[in-house]
C-alpha positions in Angstrom: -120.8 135.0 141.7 -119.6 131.6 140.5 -119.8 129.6 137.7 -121.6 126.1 137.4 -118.7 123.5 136.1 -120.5 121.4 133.0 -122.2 118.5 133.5 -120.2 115.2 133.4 -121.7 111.6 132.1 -120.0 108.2 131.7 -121.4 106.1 129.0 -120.6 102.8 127.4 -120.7 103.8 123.9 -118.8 105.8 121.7 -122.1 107.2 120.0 -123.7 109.7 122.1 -127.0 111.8 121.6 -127.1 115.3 123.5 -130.3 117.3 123.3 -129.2 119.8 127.1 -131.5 117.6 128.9 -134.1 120.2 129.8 -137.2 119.8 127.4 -138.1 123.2 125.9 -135.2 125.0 127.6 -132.8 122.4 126.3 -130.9 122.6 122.7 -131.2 120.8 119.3 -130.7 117.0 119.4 -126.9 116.7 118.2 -125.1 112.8 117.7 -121.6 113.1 119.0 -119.1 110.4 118.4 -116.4 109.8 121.2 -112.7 108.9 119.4 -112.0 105.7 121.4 -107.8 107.2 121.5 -109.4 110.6 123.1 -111.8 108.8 124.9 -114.6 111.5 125.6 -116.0 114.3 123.7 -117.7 117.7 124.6 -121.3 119.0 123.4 -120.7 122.0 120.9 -124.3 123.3 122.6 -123.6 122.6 125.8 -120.1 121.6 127.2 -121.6 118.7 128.6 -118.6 116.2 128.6 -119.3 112.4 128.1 -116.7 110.5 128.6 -115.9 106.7 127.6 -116.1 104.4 130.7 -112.9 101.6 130.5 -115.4 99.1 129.5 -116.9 100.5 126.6 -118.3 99.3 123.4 -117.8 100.7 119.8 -120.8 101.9 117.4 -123.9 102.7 119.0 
């Protein structure tokens, strides 16, 4: 039996809204903020990893 790796998205902005992507079967709505020095972040829900593409712009 395996285990399915997380998903993986590349975004342009350090703001980020997560809600598991699956209607009903999905999670709470949750705003997650990308530190630009980190450059991604992981969904607490999740594990859903978005990470900062090289051209990306601050805020939302």
């Amino acid at each position: 039996m395996s285990i399915e790796a997380p998903e993986v998205e590349y975004v342009t902005k350090t703001r980020v809204a997560c809600d598991g992507g699956e209607g009903a079967l999905g999670h709470p709505r949750v705003w997650l903020q990308i530190p630009p020095e980190v450059g991604w972040v992981e969904c607490g829900y999740c594990d859903k990893k978005f990470i900062l593409e090289d051209d990306a712009q601050p805020g939302h």
